[in-house]
C-alpha positions as CSV (number, residue, x, y, z in Angstrom):
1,X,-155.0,48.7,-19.6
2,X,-154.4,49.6,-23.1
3,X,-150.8,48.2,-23.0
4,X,-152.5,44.3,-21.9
5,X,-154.5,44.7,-24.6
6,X,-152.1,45.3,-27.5
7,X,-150.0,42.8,-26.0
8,X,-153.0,40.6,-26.2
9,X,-153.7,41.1,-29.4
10,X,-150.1,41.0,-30.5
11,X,-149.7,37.5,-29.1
12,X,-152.9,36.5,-31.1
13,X,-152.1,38.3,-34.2
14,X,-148.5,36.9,-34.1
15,X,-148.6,33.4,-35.8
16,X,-150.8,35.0,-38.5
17,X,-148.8,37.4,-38.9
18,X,-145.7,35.3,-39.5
19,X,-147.6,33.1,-41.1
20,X,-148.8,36.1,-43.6
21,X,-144.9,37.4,-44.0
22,X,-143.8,33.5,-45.0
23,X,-146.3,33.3,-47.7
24,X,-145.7,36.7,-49.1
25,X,-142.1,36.7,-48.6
26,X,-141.2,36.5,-52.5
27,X,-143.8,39.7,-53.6
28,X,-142.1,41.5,-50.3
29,X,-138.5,40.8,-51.7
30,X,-139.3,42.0,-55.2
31,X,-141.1,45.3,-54.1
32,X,-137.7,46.0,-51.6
33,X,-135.6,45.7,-55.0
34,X,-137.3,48.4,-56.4
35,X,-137.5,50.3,-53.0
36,X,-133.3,49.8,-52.8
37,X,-133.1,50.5,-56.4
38,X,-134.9,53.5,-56.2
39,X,-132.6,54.6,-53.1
40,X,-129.4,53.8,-54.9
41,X,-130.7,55.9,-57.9
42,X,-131.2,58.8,-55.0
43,X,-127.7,58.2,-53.8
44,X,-124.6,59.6,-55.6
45,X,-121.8,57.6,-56.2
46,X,-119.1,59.3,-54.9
47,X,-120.9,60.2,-52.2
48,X,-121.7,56.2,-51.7
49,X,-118.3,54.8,-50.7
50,X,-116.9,58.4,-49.7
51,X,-117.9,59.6,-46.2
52,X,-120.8,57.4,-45.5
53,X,-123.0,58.8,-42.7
54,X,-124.5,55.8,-41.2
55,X,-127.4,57.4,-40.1
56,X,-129.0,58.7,-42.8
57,X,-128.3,55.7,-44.2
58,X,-129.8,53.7,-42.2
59,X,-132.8,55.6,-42.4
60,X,-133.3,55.8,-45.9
61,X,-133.2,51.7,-45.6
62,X,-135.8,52.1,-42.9
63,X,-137.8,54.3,-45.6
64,X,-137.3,51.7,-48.0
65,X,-138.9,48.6,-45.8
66,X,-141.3,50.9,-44.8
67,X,-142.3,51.9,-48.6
68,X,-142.5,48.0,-49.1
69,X,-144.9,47.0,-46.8
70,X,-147.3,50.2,-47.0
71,X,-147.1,49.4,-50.6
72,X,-147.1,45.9,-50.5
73,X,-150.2,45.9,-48.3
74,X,-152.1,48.5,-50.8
75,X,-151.2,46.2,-53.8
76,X,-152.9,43.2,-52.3
């Protein structure tokens, strides 16, 4: 039962959802810069093109959309 209703409610919220992410897209892209520019100051540089571990990697970039939209969402 729980499962029909988030679907349900996904497949409402949807459309205002995209909707929401089209209008803000331009606030969302500037807040990501500083999100990636704040993991490229976390990364060393040697350690950046040497060895890359895509993993973590690809975390931290998870971190780093995640830190957008909680942040994005507060700022509004």
């Amino acid at each position: 039962m729980r499962r029909l209703v988030r679907n349900a409610a996904f497949r409402i919220a949807r459309r205002d959802l995209l909707r929401f992410l089209e209008d803000h897209q331009e606030d969302l892209l500037v807040i990501f810069r500083e999100e990636i520019q704040k993991l490229d100051n976390r990364v060393e540089e040697e350690k950046a093109f040497i060895d890359i571990h895509m993993v973590p990697l690809g975390e931290e970039i998870l971190h780093a959309v995640l830190n957008t939209l909680k942040r994005f969402l507060r700022e509004c």
